[in-house]
C-alpha positions in Angstrom: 0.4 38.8 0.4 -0.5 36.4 3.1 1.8 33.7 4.1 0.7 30.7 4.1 -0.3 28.9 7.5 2.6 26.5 9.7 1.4 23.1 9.9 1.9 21.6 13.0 5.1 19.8 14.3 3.4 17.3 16.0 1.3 14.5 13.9 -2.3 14.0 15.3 -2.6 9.6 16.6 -5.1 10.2 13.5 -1.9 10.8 11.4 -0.5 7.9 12.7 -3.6 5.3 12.6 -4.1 6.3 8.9 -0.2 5.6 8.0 0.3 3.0 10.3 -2.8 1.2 8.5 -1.5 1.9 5.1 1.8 0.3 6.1 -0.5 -2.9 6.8 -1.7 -2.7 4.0 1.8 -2.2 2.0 3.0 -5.0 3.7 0.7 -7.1 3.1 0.3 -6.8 -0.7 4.1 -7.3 -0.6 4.1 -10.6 1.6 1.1 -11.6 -1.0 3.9 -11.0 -4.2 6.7 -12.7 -2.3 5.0 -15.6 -1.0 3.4 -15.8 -4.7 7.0 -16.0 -6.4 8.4 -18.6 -3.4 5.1 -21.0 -3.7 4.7 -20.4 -7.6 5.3 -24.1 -8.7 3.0 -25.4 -5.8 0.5 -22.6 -6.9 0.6 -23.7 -10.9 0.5 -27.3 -9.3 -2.6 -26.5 -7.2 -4.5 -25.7 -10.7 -4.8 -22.3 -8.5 -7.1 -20.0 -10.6 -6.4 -17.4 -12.1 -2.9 -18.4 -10.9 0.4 -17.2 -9.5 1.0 -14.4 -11.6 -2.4 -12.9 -10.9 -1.7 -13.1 -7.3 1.9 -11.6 -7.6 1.2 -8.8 -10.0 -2.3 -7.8 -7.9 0.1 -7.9 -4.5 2.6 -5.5 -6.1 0.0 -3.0 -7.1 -1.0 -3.1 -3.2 1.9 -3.4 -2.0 3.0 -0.1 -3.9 0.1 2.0 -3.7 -0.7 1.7 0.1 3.5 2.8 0.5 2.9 5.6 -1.6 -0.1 7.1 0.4 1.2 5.8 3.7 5.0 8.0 2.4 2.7 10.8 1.5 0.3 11.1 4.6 3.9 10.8 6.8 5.1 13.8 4.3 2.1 15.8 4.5 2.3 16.1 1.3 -0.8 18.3 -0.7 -2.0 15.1 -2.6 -1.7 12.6 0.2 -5.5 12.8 0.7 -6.8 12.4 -2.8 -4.3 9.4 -3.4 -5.0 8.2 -0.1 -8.9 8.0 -1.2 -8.3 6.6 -4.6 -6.0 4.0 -3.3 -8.1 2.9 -0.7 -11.4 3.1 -3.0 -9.7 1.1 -5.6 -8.4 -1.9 -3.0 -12.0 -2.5 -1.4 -13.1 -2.3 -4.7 -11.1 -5.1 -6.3 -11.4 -6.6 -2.8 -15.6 -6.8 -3.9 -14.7 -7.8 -7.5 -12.6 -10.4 -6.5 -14.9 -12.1 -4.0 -17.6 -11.7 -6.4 -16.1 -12.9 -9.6 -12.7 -13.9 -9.1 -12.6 -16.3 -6.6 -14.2 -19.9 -7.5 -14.5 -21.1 -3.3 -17.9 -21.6 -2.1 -16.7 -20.3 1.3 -16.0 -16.8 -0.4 -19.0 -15.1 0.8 -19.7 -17.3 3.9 -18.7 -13.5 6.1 -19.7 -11.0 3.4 -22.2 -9.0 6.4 -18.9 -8.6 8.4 -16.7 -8.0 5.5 -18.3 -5.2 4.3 -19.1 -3.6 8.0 -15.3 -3.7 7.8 -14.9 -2.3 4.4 -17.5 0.5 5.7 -15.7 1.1 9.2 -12.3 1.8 7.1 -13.3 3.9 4.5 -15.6 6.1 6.8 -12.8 6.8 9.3 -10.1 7.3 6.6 -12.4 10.1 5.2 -13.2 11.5 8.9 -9.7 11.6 9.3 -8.8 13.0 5.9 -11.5 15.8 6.5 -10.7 16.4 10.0 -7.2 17.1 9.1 -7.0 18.9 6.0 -4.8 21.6 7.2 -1.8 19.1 8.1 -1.3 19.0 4.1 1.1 21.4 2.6 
């Protein structure tokens, strides 16, 4: 019977990048909800499409899944990577669907080559970091 391996005390800056981004991320989905509910009669005013609600309810869902992974990489916990990657997939995902369908400015795709060198940049060194550090998970 082998006992299973310490993890480290001390969190790698990779760690702390990764759940320090995620925070970012939290918070801004939540500034997105709250600033949603505040300006909602300006919004509906606006003839903002698809509206206020769209914006809240898509601002919660970030806000809460990018706290849940950013919690669970802190934690070390065994399925902070996996939800970390579906998370993050599913955000620059929507992020494409809803500059490519969504949105109704001409201006929407005006930085699309930087955008997605962006998109690119975070995803390849969330899964460097992910892979690099797969025994700080218990």
């Amino acid at each position: 019977m082998n006992p299973e391996p310490a993890i480290p005390s001390r969190r790698p800056w990779w760690l702390k990048l990764l759940t320090f981004g995620l925070m970012a991320l939290s918070i801004s989905g939540w500034l997105r909800l709250q600033q949603s509910v505040t300006r909602w009669d300006a919004l509906s005013q606006a003839g903002l499409q698809p509206g206020p609600l769209y914006l809240a309810v898509s601002g919660a869902l970030i806000g809460m899944i990018a706290l849940a992974g950013c919690i669970a990489i802190w934690l070390r916990i065994r399925w902070a990577p996996g939800l970390t990657l579906i998370g993050l997939g599913g955000w620059i995902i929507w992020l494409w669907v809803d500059r490519l369908w969504i949105a109704q400015s001409p201006d929407t795709l005006s930085n699309w080559p930087f955008l997605l060198g962006v998109c690119a940049l975070i995803l390849a060194g969330t899964i460097y970091a992910l892979i690099r550090g797969r025994n700080q998970f218990r």
